[in-house]
N, C-alpha and C positions, 0 to 999 in steps of 0.2 A: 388544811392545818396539819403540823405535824403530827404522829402521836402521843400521848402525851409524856410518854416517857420514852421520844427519839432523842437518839444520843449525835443525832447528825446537824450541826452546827447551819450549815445552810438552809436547812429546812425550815429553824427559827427566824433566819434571816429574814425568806421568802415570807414567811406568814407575816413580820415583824411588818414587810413593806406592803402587803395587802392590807394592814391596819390602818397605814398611814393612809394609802392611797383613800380607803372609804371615810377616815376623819378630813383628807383634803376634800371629799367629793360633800362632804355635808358642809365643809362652812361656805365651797363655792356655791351652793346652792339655798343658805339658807338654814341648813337643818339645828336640829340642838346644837349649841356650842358645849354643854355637859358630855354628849355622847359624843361627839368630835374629841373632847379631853381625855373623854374614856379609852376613846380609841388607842388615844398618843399616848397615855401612859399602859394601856399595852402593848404596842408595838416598843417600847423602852424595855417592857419588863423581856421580850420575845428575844431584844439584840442582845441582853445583858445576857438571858440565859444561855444563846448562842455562845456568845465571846467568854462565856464559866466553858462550856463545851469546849471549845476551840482552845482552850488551855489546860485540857488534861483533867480539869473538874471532876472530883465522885457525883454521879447524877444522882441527888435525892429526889422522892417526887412526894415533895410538900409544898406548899405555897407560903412558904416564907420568907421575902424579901430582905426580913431584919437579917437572920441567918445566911441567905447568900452573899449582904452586902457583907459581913463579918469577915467571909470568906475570902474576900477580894483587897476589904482594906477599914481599918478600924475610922478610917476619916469620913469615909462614905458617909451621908445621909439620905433616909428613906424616908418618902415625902407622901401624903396617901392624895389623893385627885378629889378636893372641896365638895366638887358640883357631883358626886355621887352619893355622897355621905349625906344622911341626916345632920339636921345642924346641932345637935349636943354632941358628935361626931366631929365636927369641922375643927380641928385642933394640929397645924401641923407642930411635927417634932424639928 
């Protein structure tokens, strides 16, 4: 994994598709479809923070998706993953 606050755009990439690959290797085999979701909506957040890199981006190191989507484009929506959430939780925007 990168560290957490590498400024080196392929690195996010790389880990982005290491997410993918173990959310592909659990639904081939059965595993949680939750932790499969969880995966893929990290590897999303992995590319996105990449491609903020990969365009000159101020690196903040906060965890706030609302905040980065602002940054990119007021249309954007930020969507949280069901199957992780408690369910008085389960509310997308």
């Amino acid at each position: 994994m990168p560290a957490p606050d590498s400024l080196i755009p392929s690195e996010w990439f790389a880990k982005a598709e290491e997410d993918i690959r173990a959310a592909e290797l659990l639904l081939v085999h059965g595993g949680p479809l939750g932790i499969a979701a969880f995966l893929t909506q990290q590897a999303v957040e992995k590319y996105f923070k990449g491609y903020l890199l990969s365009t000159g981006w101020p690196f903040e190191r906060i965890h706030d998706l609302e905040a980065d989507r602002r940054s990119v484009s007021p249309r954007c929506r930020v969507r949280a993953v069901p199957a992780r959430l408690p369910a008085h939780h389960r509310v997308l925007h």
